[in-house]
C-alpha positions in Angstrom: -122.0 -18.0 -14.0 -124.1 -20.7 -15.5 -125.5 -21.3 -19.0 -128.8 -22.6 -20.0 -129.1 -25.9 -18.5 -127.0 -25.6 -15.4 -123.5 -26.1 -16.9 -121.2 -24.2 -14.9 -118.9 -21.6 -16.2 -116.7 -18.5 -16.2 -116.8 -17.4 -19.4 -118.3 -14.2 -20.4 -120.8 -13.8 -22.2 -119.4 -10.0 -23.7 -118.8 -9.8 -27.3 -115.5 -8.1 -26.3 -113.7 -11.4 -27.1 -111.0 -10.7 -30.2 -108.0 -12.9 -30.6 -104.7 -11.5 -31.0 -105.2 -11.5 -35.3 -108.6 -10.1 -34.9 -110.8 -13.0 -35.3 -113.9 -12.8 -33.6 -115.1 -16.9 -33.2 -118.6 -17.5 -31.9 -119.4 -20.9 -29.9 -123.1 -22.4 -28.8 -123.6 -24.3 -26.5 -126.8 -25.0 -24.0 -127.2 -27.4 -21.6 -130.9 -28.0 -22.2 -129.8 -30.1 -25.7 -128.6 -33.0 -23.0 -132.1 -33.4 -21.8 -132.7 -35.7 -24.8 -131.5 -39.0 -24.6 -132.7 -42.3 -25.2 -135.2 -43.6 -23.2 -135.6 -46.2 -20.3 -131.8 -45.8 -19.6 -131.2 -47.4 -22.8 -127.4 -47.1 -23.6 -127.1 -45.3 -27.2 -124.1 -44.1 -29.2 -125.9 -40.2 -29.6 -126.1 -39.0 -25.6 -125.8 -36.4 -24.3 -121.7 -36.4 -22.8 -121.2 -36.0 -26.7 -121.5 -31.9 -26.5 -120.5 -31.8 -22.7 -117.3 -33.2 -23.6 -116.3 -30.6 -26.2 -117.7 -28.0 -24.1 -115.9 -29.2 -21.6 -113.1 -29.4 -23.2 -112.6 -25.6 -24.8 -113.2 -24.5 -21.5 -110.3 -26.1 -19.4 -107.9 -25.6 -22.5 -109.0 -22.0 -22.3 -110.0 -21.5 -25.8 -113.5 -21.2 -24.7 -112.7 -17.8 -23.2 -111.1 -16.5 -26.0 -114.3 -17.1 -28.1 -117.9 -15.3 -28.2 -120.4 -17.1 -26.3 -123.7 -17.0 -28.0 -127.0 -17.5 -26.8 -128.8 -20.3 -28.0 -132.1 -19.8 -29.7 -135.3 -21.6 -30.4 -136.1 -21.8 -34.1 -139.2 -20.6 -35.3 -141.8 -22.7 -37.1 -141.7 -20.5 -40.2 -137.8 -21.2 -40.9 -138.5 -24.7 -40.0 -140.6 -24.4 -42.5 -138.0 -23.9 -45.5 -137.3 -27.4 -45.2 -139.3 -29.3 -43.3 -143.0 -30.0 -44.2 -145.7 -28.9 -41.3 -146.6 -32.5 -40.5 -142.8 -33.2 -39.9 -142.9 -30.2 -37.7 -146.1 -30.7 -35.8 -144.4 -34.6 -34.8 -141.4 -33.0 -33.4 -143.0 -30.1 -31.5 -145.3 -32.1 -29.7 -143.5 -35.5 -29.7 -142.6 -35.0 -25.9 -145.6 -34.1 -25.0 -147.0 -37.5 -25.5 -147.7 -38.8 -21.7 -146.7 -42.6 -22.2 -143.2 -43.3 -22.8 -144.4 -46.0 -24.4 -145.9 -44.4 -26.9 -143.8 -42.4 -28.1 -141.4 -45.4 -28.5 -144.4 -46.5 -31.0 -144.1 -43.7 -32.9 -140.2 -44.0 -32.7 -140.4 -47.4 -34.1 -142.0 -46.0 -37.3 -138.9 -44.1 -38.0 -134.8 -45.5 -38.9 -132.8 -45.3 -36.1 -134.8 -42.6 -33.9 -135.6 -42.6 -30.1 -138.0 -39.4 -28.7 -138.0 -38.5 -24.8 -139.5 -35.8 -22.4 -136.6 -33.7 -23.6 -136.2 -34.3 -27.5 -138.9 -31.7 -28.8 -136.8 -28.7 -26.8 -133.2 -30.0 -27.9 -134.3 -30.3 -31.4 -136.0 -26.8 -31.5 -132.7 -25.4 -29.9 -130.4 -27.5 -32.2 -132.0 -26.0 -35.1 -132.4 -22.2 -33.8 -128.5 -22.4 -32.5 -127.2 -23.2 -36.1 -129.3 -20.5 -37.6 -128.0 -18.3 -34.4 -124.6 -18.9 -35.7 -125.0 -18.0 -39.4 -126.7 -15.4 -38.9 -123.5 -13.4 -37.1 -120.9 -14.7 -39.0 -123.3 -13.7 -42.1 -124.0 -9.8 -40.4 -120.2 -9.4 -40.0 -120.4 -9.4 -36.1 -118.3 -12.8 -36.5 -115.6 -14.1 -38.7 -116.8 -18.0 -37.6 -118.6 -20.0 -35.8 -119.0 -23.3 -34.1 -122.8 -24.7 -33.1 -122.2 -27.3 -30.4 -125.7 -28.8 -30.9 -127.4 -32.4 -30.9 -129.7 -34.3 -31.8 -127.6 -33.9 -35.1 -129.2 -33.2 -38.1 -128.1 -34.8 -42.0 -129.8 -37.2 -41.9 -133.5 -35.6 -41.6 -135.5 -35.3 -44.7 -138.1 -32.9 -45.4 -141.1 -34.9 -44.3 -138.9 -38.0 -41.9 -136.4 -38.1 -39.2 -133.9 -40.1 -39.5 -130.6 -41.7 -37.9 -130.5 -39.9 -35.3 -131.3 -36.7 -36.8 -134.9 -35.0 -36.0 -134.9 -31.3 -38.0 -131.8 -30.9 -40.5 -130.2 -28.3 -38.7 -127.4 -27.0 -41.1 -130.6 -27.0 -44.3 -132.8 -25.0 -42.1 -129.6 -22.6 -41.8 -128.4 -22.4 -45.4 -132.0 -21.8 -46.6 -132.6 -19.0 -44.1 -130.1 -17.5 -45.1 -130.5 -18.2 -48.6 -134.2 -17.0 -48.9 -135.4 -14.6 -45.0 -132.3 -12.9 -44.9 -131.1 -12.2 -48.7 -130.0 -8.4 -47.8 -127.1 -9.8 -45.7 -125.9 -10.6 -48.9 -125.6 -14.2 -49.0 -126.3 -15.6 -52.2 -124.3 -18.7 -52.4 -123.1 -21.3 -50.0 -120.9 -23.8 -49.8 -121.7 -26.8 -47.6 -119.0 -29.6 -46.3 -120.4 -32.6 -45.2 -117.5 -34.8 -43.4 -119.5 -37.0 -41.0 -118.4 -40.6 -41.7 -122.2 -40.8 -43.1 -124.0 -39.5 -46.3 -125.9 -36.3 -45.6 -128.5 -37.6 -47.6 -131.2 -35.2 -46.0 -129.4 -32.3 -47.0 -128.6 -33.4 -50.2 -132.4 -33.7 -51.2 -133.0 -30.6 -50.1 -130.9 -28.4 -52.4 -130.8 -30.8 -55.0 -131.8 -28.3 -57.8 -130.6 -25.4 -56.6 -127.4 -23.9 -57.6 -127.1 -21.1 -55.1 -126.1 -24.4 -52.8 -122.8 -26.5 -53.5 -123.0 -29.6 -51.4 -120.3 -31.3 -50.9 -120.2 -35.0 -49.0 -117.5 -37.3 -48.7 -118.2 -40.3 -46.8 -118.2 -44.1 -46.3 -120.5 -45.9 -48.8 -119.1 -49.4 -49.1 -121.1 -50.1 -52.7 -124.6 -48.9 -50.8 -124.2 -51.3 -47.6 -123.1 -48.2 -45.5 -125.4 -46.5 -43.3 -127.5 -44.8 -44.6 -127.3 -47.5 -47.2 -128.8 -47.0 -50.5 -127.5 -45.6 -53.9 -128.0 -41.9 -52.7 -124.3 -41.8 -51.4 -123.3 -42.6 -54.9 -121.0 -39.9 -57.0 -123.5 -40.2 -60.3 -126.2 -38.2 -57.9 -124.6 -34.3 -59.1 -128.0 -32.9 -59.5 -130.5 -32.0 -61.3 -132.1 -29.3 -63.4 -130.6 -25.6 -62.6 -128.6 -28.0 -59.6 -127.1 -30.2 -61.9 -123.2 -30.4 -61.3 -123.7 -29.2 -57.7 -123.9 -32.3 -55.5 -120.7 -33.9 -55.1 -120.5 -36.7 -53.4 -117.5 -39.1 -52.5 -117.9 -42.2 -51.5 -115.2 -44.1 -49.7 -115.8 -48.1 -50.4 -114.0 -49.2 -47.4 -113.2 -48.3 -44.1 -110.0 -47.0 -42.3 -109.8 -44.0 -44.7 -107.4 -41.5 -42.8 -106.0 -38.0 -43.2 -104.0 -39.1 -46.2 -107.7 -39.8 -48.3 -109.2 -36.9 -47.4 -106.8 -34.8 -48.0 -105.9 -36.0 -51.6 -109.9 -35.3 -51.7 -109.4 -31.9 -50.8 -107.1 -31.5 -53.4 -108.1 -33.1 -56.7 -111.9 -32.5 -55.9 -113.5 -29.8 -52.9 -110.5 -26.8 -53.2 -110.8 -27.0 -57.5 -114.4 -26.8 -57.1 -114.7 -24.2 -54.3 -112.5 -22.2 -55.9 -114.6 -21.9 -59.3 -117.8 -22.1 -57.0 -116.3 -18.9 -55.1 -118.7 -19.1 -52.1 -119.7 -15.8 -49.9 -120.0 -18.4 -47.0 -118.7 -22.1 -45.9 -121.2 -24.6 -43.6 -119.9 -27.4 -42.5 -121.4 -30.5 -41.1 -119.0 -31.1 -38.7 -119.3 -34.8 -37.8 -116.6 -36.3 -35.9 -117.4 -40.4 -36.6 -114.9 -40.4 -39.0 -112.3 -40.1 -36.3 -109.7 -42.7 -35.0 -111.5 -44.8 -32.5 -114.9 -43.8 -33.6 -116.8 -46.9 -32.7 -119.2 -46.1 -35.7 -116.7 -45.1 -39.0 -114.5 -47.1 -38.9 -111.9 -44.8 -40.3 -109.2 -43.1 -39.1 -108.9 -39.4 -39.1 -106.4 -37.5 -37.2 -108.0 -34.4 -35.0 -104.6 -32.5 -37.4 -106.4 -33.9 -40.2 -109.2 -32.2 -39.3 -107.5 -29.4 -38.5 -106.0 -29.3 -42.1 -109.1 -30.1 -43.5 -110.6 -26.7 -41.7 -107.8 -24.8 -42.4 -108.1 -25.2 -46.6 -111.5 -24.3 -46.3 -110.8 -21.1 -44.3 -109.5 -19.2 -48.0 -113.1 -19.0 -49.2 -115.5 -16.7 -48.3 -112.8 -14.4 -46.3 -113.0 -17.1 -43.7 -116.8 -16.9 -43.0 -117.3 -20.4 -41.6 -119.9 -22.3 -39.5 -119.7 -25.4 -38.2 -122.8 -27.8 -36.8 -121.9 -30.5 -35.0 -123.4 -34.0 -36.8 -122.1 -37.5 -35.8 -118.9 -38.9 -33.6 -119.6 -41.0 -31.0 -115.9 -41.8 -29.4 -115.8 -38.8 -26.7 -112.1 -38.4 -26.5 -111.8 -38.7 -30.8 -114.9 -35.8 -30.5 -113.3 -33.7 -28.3 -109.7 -33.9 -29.7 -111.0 -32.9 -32.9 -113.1 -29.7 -32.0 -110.4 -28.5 -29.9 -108.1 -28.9 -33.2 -110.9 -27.2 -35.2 -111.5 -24.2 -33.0 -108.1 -23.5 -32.7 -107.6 -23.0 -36.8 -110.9 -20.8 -36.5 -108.6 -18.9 -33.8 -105.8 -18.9 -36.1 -103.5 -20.1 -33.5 -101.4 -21.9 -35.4 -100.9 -23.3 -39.2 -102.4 -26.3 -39.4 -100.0 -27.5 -42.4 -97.8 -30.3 -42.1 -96.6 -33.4 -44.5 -98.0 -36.5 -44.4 -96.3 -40.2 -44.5 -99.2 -41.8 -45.6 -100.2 -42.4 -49.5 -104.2 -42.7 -49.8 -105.6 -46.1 -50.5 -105.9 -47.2 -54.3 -109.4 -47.9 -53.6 -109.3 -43.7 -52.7 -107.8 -42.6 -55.8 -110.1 -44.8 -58.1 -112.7 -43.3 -56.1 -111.3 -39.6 -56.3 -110.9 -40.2 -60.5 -114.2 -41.8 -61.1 -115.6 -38.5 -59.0 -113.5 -35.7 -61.0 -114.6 -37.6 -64.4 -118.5 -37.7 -63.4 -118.3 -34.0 -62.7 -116.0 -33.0 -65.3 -118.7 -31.9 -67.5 -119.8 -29.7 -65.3 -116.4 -28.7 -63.7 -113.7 -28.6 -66.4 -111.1 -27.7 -63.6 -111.6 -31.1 -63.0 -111.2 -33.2 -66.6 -107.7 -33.2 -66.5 -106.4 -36.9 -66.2 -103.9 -37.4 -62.7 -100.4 -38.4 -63.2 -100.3 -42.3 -62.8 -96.6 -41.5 -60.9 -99.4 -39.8 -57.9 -102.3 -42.1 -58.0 -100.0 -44.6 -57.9 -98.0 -43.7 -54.7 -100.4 -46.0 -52.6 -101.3 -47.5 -49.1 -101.7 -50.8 -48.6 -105.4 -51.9 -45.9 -103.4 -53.1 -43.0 -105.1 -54.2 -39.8 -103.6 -51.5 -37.0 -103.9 -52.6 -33.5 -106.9 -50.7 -31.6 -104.6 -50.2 -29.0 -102.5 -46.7 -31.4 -106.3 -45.3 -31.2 -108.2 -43.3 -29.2 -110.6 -46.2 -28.5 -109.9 -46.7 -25.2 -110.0 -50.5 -25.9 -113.7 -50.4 -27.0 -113.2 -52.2 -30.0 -113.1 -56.5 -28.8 -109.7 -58.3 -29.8 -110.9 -59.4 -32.9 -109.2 -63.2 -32.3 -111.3 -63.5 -29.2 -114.5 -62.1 -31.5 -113.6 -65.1 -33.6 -113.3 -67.4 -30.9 -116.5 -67.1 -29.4 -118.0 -67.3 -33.1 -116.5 -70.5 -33.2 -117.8 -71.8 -29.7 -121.4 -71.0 -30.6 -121.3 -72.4 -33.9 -119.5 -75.6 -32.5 -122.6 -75.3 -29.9 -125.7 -75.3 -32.6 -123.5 -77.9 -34.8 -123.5 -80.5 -31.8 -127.3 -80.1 -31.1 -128.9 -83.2 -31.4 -132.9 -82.8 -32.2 -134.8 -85.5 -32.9 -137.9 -86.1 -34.9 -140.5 -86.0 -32.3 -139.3 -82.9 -30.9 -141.5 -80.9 -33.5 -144.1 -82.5 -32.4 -143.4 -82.0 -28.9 -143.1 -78.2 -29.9 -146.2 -78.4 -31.7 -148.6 -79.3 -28.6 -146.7 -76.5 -26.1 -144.6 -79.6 -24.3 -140.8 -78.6 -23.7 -138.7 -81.1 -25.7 -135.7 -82.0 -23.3 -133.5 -80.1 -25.6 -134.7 -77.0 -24.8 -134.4 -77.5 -20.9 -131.1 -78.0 -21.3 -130.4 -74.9 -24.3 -132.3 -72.7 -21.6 -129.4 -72.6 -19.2 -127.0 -71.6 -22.2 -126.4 -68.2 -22.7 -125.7 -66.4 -26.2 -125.2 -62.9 -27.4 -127.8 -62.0 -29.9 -127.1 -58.9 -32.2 -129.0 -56.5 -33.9 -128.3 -53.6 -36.1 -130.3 -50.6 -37.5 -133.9 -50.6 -36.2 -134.0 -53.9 -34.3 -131.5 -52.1 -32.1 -134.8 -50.4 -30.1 -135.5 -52.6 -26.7 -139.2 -52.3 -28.1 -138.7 -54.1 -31.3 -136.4 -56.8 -30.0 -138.7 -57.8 -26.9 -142.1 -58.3 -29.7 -139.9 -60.8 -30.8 -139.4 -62.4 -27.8 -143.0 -61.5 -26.1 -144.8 -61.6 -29.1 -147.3 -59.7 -30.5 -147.3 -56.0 -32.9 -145.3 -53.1 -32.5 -146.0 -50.1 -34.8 -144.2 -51.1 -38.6 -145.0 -54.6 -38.8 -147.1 -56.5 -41.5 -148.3 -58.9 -38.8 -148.0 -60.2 -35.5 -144.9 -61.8 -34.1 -145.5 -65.1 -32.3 -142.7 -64.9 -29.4 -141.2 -67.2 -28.1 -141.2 -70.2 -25.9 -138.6 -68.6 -23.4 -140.3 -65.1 -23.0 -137.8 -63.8 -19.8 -136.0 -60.6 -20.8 -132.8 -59.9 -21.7 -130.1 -60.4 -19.4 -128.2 -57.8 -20.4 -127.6 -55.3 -23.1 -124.0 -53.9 -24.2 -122.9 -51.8 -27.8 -119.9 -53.9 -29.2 -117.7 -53.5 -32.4 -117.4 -56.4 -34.5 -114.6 -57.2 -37.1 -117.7 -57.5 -40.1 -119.4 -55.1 -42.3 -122.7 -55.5 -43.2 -125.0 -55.8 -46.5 -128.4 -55.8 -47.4 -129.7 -59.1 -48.8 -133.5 -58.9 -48.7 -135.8 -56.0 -49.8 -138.9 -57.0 -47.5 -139.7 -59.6 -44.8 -143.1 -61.0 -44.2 -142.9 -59.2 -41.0 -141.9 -56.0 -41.7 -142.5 -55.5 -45.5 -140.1 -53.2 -47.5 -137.3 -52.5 -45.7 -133.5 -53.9 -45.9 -132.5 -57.3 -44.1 -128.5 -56.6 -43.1 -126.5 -59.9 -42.7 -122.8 -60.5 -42.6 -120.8 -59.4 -45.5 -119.4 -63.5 -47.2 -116.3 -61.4 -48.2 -115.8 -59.3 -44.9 -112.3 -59.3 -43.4 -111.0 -58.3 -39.8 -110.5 -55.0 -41.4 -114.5 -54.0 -41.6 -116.2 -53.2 -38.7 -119.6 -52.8 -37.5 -121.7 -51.3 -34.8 -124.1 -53.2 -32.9 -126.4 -53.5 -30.3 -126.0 -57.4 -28.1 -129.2 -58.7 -26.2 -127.9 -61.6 -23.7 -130.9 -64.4 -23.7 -130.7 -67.7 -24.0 -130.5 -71.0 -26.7 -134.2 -71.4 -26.1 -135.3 -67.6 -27.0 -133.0 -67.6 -30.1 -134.8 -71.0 -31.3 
């Protein structure tokens, strides 16, 4: 038999499918999500092996055949609608329609961290319509949970933007349909779990004054220089008006944050709250970035962390859970994870265990500055922790890539630090003389740059300037869509040698508000305090001395 898309498979497709303990567990999946991708063969983190590999997966460790196998659905523009303005909607429908590739890379280039293709308007539709799919069963009673296997991902989109990766916010349009088409099914207050390694800050503006929606985030912030970077992320946003006190968000300010954090979070923060909050259902934004080997994160959660994490929330709501898949871009951390987290919606087997590992201090100042903030609100929470647990700590120790499920994509960071070294030894060594301005000035090649021309360097970029389009106006010259002004180029206009994704032992920060180029918008540079124990995700052009000068 084959599913939408051509994936093969033997599953059936009957809603005959109950586990020994009677849980009924839904999956999605469709193969025609994978026909987005990023154009021009451009390699991205957010492709389309993401979903094949968990499908994969819970079929050959036969979980998928113990599940109910849903057809996915297009979403309608009405329930679109809830969340997203008409404009927004308009853009995405008929984005692949657009007959030049190149311009819909224009119109990608308006947007932060977005690529459209021939394929993204019917993977986004399906996305969207999948997740609704899903809650709508598990909401009816014909399911006890659910897991949406969907992508582009979708936390990140805002009501009128898309976003990082995220085109319509697939778990809002969900919650609100429920919340507001469907309100007989008797579904008048959700809980949503956001534990993608990013801030869902789509979803948190769009039920930030409603009460009926607890949204819950806990996520890498590092002081506002995290993707999505900002002060949105931080724990004094709770709310506002009737919504005040429910928006919770948690935000790491490091990286390597493991099962031992979240946890602790769980504990002295989500299962306190949930508990008063008594939800009649449980969405979660299932993102997987925050996963060991995760070439994004940067932290370090165990797919049984995960499946502890699951397994907490499965006492609210008599179990009724959905999950949407949102980030992870390590396949083998993505797939180890939703196989964990499928097998606590099949009950299998307890997910409890004990833990070695104390939380960082930097977690439980976090985790007290979070419980005092919503305290007023919460007064389950304005109890003061005994110093004997927050002080029970884990020291930030650099762990060997090698214990992860990395698969050796992140460089050795003393050879990272090596090649620094060269190419600043390189530019420190360059003789220019006077005359060479003026040599520059009247088009003729000062001998220098004959001889920088056959040198190769590795030129990175992060955020936006990771599109092909953006980097090669700088080299070519001349406007894309976003900028101020015109870009003169440069001398060496060849293209890129080659392109690679590489991990590098720095975090980043934002040290400009505008350029002359670009107007508003952050400038990222190297964190001055970083350590070998931040990382960051970025895109490497090869070209040589003369382009870079």
């Amino acid at each position: 038999m084959e599913l939408n898309g051509g994936i093969e498979s033997s599953l059936s497709r009957s809603n005959a499918n109950v586990t020994a303990n009677g849980r009924r567990v839904g999956l999605i999946f469709d193969g025609r999500m994978c026909k987005h991708y990023a154009p021009g063969g451009e390699d991205h983190p957010e492709c389309p092996d993401r979903i094949r590999v968990i499908w994969d997966r819970l079929n050959s460790s036969g979980l998928a055949k113990r599940c109910v196998i849903l057809n996915a659905k297009d979403a309608e523009d009405n329930h679109l609608a809830l969340v997203h303005t008409k404009s927004h909607i308009e853009l995405i429908k008929n984005i692949s329609s657009q007959n030049s590739e190149a311009k819909r890379k224009r119109i990608a280039a308006k947007f932060n961290s977005i690529y459209f293709n021939e394929g993204s308007s019917e993977a986004a539709c399906i996305a969207a319509g999948s997740v609704i799919e899903a809650a709508e069963k598990v909401a009816k009673g014909e399911l006890d949970s659910a897991f949406a296997i969907v992508r582009p991902p979708g936390h990140h989109a805002e009501e009128g933007e898309p976003m990082g990766f995220c085109l319509y916010n697939n778990v809002a349009v969900a919650t609100s349909f429920l919340l507001n088409e469907r309100k007989e099914l008797g579904i008048s207050k959700i809980l949503i779990v956001d534990w993608d390694v990013h801030h869902g800050n789509g979803t948190q503006k769009m039920f930030y004054k409603d009460p009926r929606v607890l949204f819950f985030s806990v996520h890498r912030h590092d002081y506002g220089t995290f993707y999505p970077a900002g002060d949105d992320g931080s724990y004094i946003w709770t709310g506002e008006g009737p919504g005040a006190g429910y928006n919770i968000n948690v935000p790491w300010q490091n990286g390597r944050c493991g099962d031992a954090d979240y946890l602790a979070v769980w504990e002295h923060i989500l299962i306190p709250v949930a508990k008063e909050f008594n939800p009649d259902m449980v969405i979660i934004s299932a993102g997987f970035d925050a996963a060991m080997g995760d070439p994004l994160g940067g932290c370090r959660v165990s797919p049984h962390g995960y499946s502890m994490m699951l397994d907490k929330l499965m006492e609210f709501a008599g179990g009724k859970i959905v999950m949407a898949l949102e980030g992870g871009y390590n396949l083998n951390s993505i797939a180890n994870s939703a196989q964990a987290c499928v097998e606590v919606l099949l009950q299998d087997k307890p997910a409890f265990g004990s833990l070695e590992a104390y939380p960082f201090a930097s977690s439980w100042r976090v985790i007290q500055e979070v419980r005092q903030e919503l305290s007023t609100y919460w007064p389950v929470l304005a109890s003061k922790l005994p110093d004997k647990m927050i002080n029970r700590t884990s020291q930030i120790v650099n762990i060997s890539d090698s214990d992860s499920d990395s698969d050796g994509e992140h460089e050795n960071i003393s050879d990272t630090l090596s090649e620094v070294k060269t190419i600043e030894d390189s530019f420190m060594n360059l003789k220019v003389d006077g005359d060479s301005q003026v040599h520059n000035s009247t088009n003729v090649r000062p001998p220098w740059r004959s001889e920088l021309s056959k040198v190769n360097i590795w030129y990175a970029t992060f955020g936006s300037n990771m599109s092909i389009s953006r980097f090669s106006c700088y080299i070519e010259g001349g406007q894309v869509e976003g900028m101020k002004r015109s870009c003169v180029g440069s001398m060496d206009k060849s293209k890129p040698r080659e392109i690679i994704w590489k991990t590098f032992p720095h975090r980043l920060f934002f040290g400009r508000d505008r350029t002359a180029t670009w107007g508003p918008g952050g400038v990222a540079f190297l964190h001055p305090s970083s350590n070998v124990h931040e990382k960051t995700y970025m895109c490497l052009y090869k070209i040589t001395y003369v382009i870079s000068c």
